[in-house]
C-alpha positions in Angstrom: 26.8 59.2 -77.8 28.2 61.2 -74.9 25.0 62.1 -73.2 27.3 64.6 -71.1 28.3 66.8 -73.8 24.3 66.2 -75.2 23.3 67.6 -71.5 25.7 71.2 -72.3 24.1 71.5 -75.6 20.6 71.0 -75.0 21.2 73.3 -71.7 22.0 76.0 -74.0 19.7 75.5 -76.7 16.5 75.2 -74.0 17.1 78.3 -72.6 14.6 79.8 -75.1 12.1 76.9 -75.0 12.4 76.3 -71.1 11.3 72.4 -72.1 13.5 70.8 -69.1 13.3 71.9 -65.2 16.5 70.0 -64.9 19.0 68.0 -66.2 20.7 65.0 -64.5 24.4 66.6 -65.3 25.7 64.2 -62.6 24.4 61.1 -63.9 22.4 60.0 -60.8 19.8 58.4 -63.0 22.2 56.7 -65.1 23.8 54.7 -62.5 24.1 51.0 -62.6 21.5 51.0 -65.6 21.8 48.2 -67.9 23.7 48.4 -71.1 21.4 46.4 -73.1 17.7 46.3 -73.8 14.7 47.8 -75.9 15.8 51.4 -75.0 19.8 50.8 -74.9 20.1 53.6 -77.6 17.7 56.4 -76.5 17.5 59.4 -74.6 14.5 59.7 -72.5 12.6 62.6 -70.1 11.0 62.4 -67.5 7.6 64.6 -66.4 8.4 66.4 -63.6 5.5 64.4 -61.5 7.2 60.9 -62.1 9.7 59.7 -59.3 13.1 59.6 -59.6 15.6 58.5 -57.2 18.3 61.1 -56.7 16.6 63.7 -58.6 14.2 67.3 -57.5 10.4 65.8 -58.5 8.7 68.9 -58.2 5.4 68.8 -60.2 5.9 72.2 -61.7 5.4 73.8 -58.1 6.9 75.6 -56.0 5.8 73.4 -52.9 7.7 70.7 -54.0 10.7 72.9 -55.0 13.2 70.7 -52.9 11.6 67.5 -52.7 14.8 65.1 -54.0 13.1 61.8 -54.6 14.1 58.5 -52.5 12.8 55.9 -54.8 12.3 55.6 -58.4 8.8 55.1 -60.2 8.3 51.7 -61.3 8.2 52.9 -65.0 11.1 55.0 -64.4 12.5 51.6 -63.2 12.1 49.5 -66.3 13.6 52.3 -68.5 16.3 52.1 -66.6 16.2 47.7 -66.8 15.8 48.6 -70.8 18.9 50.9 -71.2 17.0 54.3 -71.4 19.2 57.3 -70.7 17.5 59.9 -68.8 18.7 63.2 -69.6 16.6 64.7 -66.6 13.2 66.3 -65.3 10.9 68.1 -67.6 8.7 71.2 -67.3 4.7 71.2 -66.8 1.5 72.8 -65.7 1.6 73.0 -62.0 0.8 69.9 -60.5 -0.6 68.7 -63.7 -3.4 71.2 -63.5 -3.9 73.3 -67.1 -3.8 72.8 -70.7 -1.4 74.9 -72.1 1.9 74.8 -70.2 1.6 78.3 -68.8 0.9 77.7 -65.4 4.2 76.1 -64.1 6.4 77.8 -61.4 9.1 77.6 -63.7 7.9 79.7 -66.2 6.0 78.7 -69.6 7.5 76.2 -72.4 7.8 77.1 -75.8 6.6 75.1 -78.9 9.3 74.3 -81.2 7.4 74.1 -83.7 5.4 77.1 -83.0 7.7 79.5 -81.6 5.6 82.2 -79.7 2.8 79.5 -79.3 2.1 77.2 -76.2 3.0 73.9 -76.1 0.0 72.7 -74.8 -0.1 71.1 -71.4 -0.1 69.4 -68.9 3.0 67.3 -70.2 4.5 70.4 -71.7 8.1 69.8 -71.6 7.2 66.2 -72.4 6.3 67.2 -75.6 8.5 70.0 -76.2 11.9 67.9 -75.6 10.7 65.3 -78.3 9.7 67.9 -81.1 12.9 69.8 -80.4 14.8 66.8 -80.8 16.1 67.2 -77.0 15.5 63.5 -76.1 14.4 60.4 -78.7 11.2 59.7 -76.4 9.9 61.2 -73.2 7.6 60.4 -70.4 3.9 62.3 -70.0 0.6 61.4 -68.1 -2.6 62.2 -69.3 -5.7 62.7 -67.1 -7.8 64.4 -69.5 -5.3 64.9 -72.4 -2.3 66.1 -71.2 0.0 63.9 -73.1 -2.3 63.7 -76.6 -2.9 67.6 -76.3 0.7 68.7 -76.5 1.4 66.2 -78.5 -1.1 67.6 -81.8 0.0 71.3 -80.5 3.7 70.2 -81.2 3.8 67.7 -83.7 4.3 64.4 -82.3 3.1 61.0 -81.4 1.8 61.0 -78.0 -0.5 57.6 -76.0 -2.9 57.1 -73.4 -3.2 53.5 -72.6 -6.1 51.8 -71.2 -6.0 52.4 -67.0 -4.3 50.2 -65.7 -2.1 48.6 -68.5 1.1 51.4 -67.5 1.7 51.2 -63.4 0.9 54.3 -61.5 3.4 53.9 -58.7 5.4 56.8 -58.2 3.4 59.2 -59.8 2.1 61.9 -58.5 -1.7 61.9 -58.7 -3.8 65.1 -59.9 -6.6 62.7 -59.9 -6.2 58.9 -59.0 -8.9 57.1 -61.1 -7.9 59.2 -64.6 -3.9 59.4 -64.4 -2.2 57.5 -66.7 1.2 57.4 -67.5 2.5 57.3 -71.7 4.9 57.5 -74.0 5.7 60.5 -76.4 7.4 60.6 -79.7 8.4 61.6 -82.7 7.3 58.9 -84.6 4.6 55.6 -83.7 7.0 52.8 -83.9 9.3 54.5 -81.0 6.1 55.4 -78.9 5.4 51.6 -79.0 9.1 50.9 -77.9 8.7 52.9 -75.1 5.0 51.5 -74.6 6.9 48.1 -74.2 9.5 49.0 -72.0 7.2 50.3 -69.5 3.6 48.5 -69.5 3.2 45.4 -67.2 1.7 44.3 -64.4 2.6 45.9 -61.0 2.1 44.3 -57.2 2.7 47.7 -56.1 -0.5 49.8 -57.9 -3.7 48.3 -57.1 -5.0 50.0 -60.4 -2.7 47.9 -62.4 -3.8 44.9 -64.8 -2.3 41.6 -64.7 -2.5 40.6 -68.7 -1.2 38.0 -71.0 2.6 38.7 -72.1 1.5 38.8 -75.4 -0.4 41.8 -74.8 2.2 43.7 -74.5 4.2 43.5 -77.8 3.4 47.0 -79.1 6.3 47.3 -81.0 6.5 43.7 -82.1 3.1 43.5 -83.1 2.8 46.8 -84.9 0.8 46.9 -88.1 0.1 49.3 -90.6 -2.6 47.8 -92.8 -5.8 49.2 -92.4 -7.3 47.5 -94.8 -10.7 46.4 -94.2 -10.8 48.1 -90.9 -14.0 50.1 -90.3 -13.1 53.5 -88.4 -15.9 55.6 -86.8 -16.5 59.5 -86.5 -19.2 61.1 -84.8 -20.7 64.2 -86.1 -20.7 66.1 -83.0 -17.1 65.9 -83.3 -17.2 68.3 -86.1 -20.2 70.7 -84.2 -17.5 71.0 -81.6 -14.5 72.3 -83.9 -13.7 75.6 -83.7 -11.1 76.2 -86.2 -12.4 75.6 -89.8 -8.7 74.8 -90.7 -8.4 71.8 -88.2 -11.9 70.3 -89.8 -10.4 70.6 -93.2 -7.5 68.8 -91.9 -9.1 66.0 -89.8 -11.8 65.2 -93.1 -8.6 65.2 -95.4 -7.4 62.4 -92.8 -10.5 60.4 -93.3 -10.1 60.2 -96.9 -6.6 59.3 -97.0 -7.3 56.3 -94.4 -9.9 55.8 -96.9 -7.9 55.6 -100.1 -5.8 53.0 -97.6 -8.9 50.7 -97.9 -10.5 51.4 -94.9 -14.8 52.2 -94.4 -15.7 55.2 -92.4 -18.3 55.0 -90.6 -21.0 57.2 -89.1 -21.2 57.2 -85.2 -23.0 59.5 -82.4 -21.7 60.9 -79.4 -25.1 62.7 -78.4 -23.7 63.4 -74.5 -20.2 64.2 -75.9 -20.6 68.1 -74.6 -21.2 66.8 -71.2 -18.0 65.4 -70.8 -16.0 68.7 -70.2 -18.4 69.3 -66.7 -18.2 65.6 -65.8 -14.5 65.7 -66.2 -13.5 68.6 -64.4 -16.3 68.1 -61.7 -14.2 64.4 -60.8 -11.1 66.3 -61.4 -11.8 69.1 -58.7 -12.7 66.5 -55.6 -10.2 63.9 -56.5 -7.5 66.5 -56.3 -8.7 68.3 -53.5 -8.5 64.9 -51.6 -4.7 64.0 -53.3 -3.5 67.6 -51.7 -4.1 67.3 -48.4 -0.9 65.7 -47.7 1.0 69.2 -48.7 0.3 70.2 -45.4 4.0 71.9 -44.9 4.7 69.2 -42.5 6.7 66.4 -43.6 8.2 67.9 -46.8 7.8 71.0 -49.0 5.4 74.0 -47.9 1.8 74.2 -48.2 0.2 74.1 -50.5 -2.2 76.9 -50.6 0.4 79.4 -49.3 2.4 78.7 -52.6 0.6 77.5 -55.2 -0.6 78.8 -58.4 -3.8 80.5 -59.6 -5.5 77.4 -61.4 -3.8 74.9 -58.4 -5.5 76.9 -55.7 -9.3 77.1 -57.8 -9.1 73.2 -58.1 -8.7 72.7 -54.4 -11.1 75.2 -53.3 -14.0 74.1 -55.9 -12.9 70.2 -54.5 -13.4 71.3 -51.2 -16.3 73.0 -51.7 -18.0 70.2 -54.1 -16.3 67.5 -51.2 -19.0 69.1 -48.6 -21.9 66.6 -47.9 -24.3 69.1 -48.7 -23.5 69.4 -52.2 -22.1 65.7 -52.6 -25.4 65.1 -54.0 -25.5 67.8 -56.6 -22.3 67.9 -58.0 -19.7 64.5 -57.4 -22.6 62.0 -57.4 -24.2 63.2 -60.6 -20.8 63.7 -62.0 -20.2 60.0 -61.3 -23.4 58.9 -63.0 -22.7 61.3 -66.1 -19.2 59.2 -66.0 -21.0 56.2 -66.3 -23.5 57.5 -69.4 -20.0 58.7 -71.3 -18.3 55.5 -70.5 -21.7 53.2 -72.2 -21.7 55.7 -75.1 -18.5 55.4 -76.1 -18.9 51.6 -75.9 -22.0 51.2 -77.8 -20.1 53.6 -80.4 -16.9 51.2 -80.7 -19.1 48.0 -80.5 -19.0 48.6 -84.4 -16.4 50.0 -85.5 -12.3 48.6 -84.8 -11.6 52.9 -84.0 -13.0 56.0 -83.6 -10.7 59.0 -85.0 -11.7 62.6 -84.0 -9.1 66.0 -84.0 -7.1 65.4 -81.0 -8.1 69.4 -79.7 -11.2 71.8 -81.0 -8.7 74.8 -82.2 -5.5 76.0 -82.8 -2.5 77.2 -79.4 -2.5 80.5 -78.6 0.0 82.3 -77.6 2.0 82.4 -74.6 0.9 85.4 -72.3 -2.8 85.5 -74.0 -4.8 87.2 -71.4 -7.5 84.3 -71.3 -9.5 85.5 -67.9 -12.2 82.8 -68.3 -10.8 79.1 -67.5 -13.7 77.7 -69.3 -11.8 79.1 -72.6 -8.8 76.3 -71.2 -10.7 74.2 -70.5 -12.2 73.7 -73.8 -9.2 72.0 -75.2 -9.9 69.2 -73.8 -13.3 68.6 -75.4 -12.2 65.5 -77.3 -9.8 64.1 -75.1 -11.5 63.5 -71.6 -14.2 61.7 -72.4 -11.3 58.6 -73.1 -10.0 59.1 -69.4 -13.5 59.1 -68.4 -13.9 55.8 -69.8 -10.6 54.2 -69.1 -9.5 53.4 -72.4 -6.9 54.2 -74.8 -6.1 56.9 -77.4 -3.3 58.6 -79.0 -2.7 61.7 -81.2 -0.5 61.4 -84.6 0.4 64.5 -86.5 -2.3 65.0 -89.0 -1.1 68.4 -90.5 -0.8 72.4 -90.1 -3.0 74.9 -90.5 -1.2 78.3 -91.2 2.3 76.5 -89.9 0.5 75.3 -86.6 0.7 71.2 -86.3 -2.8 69.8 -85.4 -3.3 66.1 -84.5 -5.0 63.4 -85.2 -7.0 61.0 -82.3 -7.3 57.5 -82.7 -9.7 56.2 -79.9 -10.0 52.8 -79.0 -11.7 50.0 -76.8 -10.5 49.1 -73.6 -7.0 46.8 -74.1 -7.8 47.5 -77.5 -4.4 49.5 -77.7 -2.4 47.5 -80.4 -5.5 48.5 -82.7 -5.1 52.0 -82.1 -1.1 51.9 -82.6 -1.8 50.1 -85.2 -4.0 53.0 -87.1 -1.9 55.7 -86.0 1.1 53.4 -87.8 -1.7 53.4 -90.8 -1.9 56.9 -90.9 1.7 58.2 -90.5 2.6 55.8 -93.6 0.0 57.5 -95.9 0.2 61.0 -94.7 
């Protein structure tokens, strides 16, 4: 394939979905990139808040506008060692901060499969590109959902490893001890390529886990049969469901993964609705602490003189939560919620091989909603952060529509326990 003449077609056709922020028309990303490998044969995209050498990494902000990257990501590294094609850098919520793709300086992106819909965020363009058919896999990061959210909202396949299987270095952080870097797709089998290509240990990420080879044969190792696998589901998943249609959907799911030969079985979350606070209470001081390095000085503006709505509430709630007068109150009893979250989730998968839940509570609105409340955002995530919370993986497979709108799937699993989750969401995508 000439991915030239791919670039001046998907230029045009992206003008109404606005899924790229640029393309790599030159081919500075394609340079000196080996010719054979797992990803020799794919297109890929890149997340706007992923290094890469050569190209504007600009986080869907304005601050970072001009910033032309000097070095490459490790993971944007090994695609490059495994043949990947990077067509260029794709849109998202400003500096990684929102849930629906709206809030990025370069306008919102539109779901493909939901025209008039958001994408969900922050890996918007992540997911858009793939559903579109832009790119064969792209690159997202998830903090609190942002890869598994746009993912249902659009369609696809979208992972969150456990922390610290996929190397951080080179991303830039919206909150160090939650980011994690995954693979979207349209299908499981290429997510797992793409899982492959860019999971191992890194010297350069102190986060990063230093595991058996063997671990990391996603694709190789990818198994279908969920036979005789016991799957859990809490029923404060389904108190938290808004949309009646997406509860129909999800229970349809757990029969047909029970016609497969699989048990269901009953679980409890009983501090799930604390998760939301917790999250976003970690979120708020971590990024406060990652921004103060847009300062204006060494490269792109300040931040708070440029930034975005839901940017500049982040920093000033981190700030404000960072004082030691209210340490106490809010971050430290954030921390300990963390660590009730992280013990409940355990003691629910110390059972069970999974848990599946809906990957989000209700349906994408539209772009241009006027939602004035960002706890009405923020309520996407409901089902997603408690897994960042814990460190451990999940993904999102397409599960169905309600009225025309995709809805996904989440397949939550133990930590390095991310073969068995793949290996579920194979399950389900056979039977669905």
């Amino acid at each position: 394939m000439d991915i030239k003449k791919k670039i001046e077609e998907v230029e045009k056709e992206d003008k109404q979905i606005n899924s790229f922020v640029s393309f790599d028309v030159e081919g500075v990303s394609r340079k000196n990139i080996s010719s054979e490998g797992k990803l020799s044969s794919l297109v890929v995209g890149i997340k706007s808040n992923i290094n890469v050498e050569g190209l504007v990494v600009s986080a869907g902000s304005k601050t970072l506008e001009d910033y032309v990257s000097p070095y490459d990501a490790s993971v944007v590294g090994r695609i490059k060692k495994e043949g990947g094609r990077i067509m260029g850098m794709l849109n998202m919520d400003e500096f990684a901060c929102g849930s629906s793709g709206e809030s990025s300086f370069f306008g919102a992106t539109d779901n493909p499969k939901s025209p008039g819909h958001i994408t969900g965020g922050s890996s918007s363009g992540s997911a858009a590109a793939v559903a579109a058919g832009f790119v064969d896999v792209s690159l997202g990061t998830d903090t609190g959902g942002s890869i598994r959210n746009p993912a249902s909202h659009c369609g696809i396949v979208g992972f969150k490893p456990t922390y610290g299987v996929v190397s951080r270095y080179g991303l830039i952080d919206l909150a160090m001890s939650l980011d994690q870097i995954g693979p979207l797709a349209r299908d499981v089998k290429s997510a797992s390529i793409l899982l492959e290509a860019i999971a191992g240990h890194d010297h350069r990420d102190e986060t990063s886990l230093e595991l058996d080879q063997g671990f990391y044969r996603f694709s190789e190792n990818l198994d279908p049969n969920v036979k005789n696998m016991k799957l859990g589901y809490a029923r404060e998943f389904d108190e938290l469901i808004q949309d009646k249609g997406i509860k129909k959907i999800i229970h349809k799911a757990l029969d047909k993964l029970g016609s497969e030969g699989a048990e269901i079985v009953d679980v409890s979350l009983p501090n799930l609705e604390i998760a939301l606070p917790t999250y976003y209470l970690n979120v708020f001081v971590e990024f406060f602490s990652a921004t103060r390095k847009y300062d204006g000085r060494r490269y792109g503006y300040k931040i708070e003189d440029v930034c975005g709505e839901e940017v500049l509430r982040r920093i000033l709630l981190g700030k404000y939560i960072s004082k030691e007068e209210y340490r106490g109150r809010y971050y430290r009893k954030a921390l300990m919620a963390r660590s009730i979250i992280r013990k409940e989730l355990s003691d629910a998968l110390s059972g069970v091989d999974v848990l599946i839940s809906p990957t989000v509570p209700k349906l994408p609105h539209k772009i241009g909603s006027d939602i004035k409340d960002p706890l009405v955002m923020y309520a996407y995530d409901v089902f997603t952060v408690p897994v960042n919370l814990a460190g451990i993986p999940a993904g999102s497979v397409p599960a169905g529509e309600v009225e025309g709108i995709p809805t996904g799937l989440q397949v939550i699993g133990d930590a390095l326990n991310d073969q068995a989750v793949l290996n579920v969401m194979a399950g389900f995508e056979k039977c669905r």
